[in-house]
C-alpha positions in Angstrom: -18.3 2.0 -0.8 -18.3 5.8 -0.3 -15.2 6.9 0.3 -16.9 9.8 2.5 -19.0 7.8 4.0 -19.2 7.5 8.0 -20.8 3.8 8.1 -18.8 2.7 5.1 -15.4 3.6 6.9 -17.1 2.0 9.8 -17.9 -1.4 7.2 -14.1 -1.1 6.2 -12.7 -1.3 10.0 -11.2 2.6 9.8 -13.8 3.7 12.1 -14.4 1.4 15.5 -18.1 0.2 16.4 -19.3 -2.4 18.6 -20.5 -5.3 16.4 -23.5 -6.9 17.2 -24.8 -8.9 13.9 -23.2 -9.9 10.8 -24.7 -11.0 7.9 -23.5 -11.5 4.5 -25.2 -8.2 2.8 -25.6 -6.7 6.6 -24.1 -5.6 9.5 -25.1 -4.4 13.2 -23.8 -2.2 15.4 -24.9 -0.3 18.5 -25.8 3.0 18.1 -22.7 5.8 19.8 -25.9 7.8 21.4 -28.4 5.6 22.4 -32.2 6.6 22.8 -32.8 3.6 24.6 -31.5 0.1 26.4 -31.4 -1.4 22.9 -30.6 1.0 19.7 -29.0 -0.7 17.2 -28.3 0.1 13.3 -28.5 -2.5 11.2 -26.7 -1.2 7.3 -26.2 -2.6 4.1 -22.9 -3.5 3.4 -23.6 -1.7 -0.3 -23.6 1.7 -0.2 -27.1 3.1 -0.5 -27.7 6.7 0.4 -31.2 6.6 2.2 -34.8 5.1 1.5 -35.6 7.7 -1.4 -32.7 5.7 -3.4 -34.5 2.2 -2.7 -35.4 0.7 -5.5 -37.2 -2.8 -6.7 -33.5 -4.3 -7.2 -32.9 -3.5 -3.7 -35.3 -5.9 -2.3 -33.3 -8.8 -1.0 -30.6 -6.6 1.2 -33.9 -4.9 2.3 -35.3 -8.5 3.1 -31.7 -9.4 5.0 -31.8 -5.9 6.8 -35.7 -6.8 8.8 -34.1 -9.9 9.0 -31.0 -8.6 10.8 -33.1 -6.4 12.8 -35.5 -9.4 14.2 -32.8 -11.4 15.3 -31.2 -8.6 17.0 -34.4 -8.0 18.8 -34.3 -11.4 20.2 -30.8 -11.5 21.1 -31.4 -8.1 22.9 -34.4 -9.7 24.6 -36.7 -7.3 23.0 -38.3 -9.5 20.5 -41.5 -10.4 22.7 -41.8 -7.1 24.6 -41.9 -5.0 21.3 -39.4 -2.5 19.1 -39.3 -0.2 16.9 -37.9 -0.1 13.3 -36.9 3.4 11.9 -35.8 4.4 8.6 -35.1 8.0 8.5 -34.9 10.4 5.0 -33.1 13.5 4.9 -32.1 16.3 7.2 -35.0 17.7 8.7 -35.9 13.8 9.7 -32.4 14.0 12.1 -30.7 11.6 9.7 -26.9 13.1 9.8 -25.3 9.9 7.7 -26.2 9.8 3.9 -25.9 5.6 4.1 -29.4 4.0 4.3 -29.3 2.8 8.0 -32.3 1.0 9.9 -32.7 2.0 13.7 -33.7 -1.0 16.1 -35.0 0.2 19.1 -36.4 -1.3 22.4 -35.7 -1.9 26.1 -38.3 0.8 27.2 -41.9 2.0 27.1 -41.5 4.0 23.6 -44.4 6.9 23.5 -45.6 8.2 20.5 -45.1 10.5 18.9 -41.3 9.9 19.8 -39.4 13.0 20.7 
């Protein structure tokens, strides 16, 4: 863990979130600004900065995290009407937390290009 880190003080309990999924290398939470119905994060409970710093030896938390990410689809209801999955890498992509984080998004028509 990062001692700096937003989502690993959120990991430790020092920052409050609202659970949705836990795994054993994963855990879910809903998103504090929402871009729709469902927007979740689903994180690694190791601390990896972003998808650049992926690596081969990352594979099975990757695995776990589209795992994560499905079932919270279907426990949101969103697994059959469609949702998006959203890595994003570096500043100018709007990612503000340096702790690789996957966005889970659905509940709504999504257009895209989003934005």
């Amino acid at each position: 863990m990062a001692a700096d880190c937003l989502f690993c003080k959120i990991l430790a309990g020092d920052v409050p979130s609202t659970p949705v999924l836990e795994t054993e290398r994963t855990f879910a939470f809903r998103d504090i600004n929402p871009t729709a119905p469902t927007h979740v994060l689903v994180i690694p409970r190791d601390h990896i900065e972003n998808a650049a710093t992926v690596d081969p030896a990352h594979g099975e938390v990757l695995a776990e995290m589209l795992d994560t990410a499905r079932q919270v689809a279907e426990s949101d209801g969103v697994l059959d009407s469609g949702y998006r999955l959203v890595f994003n890498v570096g500043r100018d992509s709007g990612n503000t937390v340096p702790h690789l984080h996957l966005h889970v998004i659905g509940g709504r028509g999504l257009a895209w290009p989003p934005g």
